[in-house]
C-alpha positions as CSV (number, residue, x, y, z in Angstrom):
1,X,96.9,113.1,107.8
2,X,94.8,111.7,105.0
3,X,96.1,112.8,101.3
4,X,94.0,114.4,98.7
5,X,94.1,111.4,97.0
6,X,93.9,108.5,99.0
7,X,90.2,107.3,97.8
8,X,92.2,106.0,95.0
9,X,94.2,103.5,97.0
10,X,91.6,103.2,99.0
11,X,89.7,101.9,96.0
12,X,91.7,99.5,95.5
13,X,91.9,98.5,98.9
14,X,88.2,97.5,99.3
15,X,88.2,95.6,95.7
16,X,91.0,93.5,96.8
17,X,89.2,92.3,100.1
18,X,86.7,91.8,98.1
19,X,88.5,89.5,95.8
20,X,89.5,87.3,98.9
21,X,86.2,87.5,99.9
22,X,84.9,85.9,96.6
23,X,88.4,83.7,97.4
24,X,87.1,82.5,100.6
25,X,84.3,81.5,99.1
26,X,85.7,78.9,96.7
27,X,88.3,77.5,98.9
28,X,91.0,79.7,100.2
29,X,91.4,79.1,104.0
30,X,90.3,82.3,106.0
31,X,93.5,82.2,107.7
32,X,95.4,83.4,104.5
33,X,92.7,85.9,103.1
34,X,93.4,87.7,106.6
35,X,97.3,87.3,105.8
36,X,96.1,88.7,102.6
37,X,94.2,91.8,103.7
38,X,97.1,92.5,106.4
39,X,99.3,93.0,103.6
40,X,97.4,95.0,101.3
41,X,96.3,97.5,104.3
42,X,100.3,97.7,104.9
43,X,101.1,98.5,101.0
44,X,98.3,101.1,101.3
45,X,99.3,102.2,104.3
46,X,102.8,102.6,103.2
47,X,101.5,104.6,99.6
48,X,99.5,106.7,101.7
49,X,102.7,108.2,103.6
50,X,104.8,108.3,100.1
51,X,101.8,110.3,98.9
52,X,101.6,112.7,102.1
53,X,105.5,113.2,102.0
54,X,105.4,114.1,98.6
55,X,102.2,116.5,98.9
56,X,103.6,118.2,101.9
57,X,107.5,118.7,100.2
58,X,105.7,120.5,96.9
59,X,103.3,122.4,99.4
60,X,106.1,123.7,100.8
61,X,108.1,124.4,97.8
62,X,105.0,126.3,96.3
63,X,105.1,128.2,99.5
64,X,108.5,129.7,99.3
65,X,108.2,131.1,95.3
């Protein structure tokens, strides 16, 4: 499930690749961009579910007033 708000993180997402892109370009071994990119998906990934959880507990909430 995608939240309501995940364009934000996914933002942020796309302009950090793009940093290592830009990295990759002046030097920093490809190898460690892609170590890079891994570990900014995960952190994403992992706000993305904190975001959901929270979303779905106040639905839910909401839903029994």
């Amino acid at each position: 499930m995608r939240n309501r708000f995940g364009f934000y993180s996914n933002n942020q997402r796309i302009c950090a690749i793009d940093e290592f892109k830009k990295m990759v370009k002046s030097g920093l071994p490809e190898d460690e961009a892609k170590d890079a990119e891994d570990e900014v998906q995960k952190i994403t990934d992992s706000y993305n579910k904190k975001i959901d959880e929270i979303l779905t507990a106040k639905e839910k909430d909401i839903m029994t007033i």
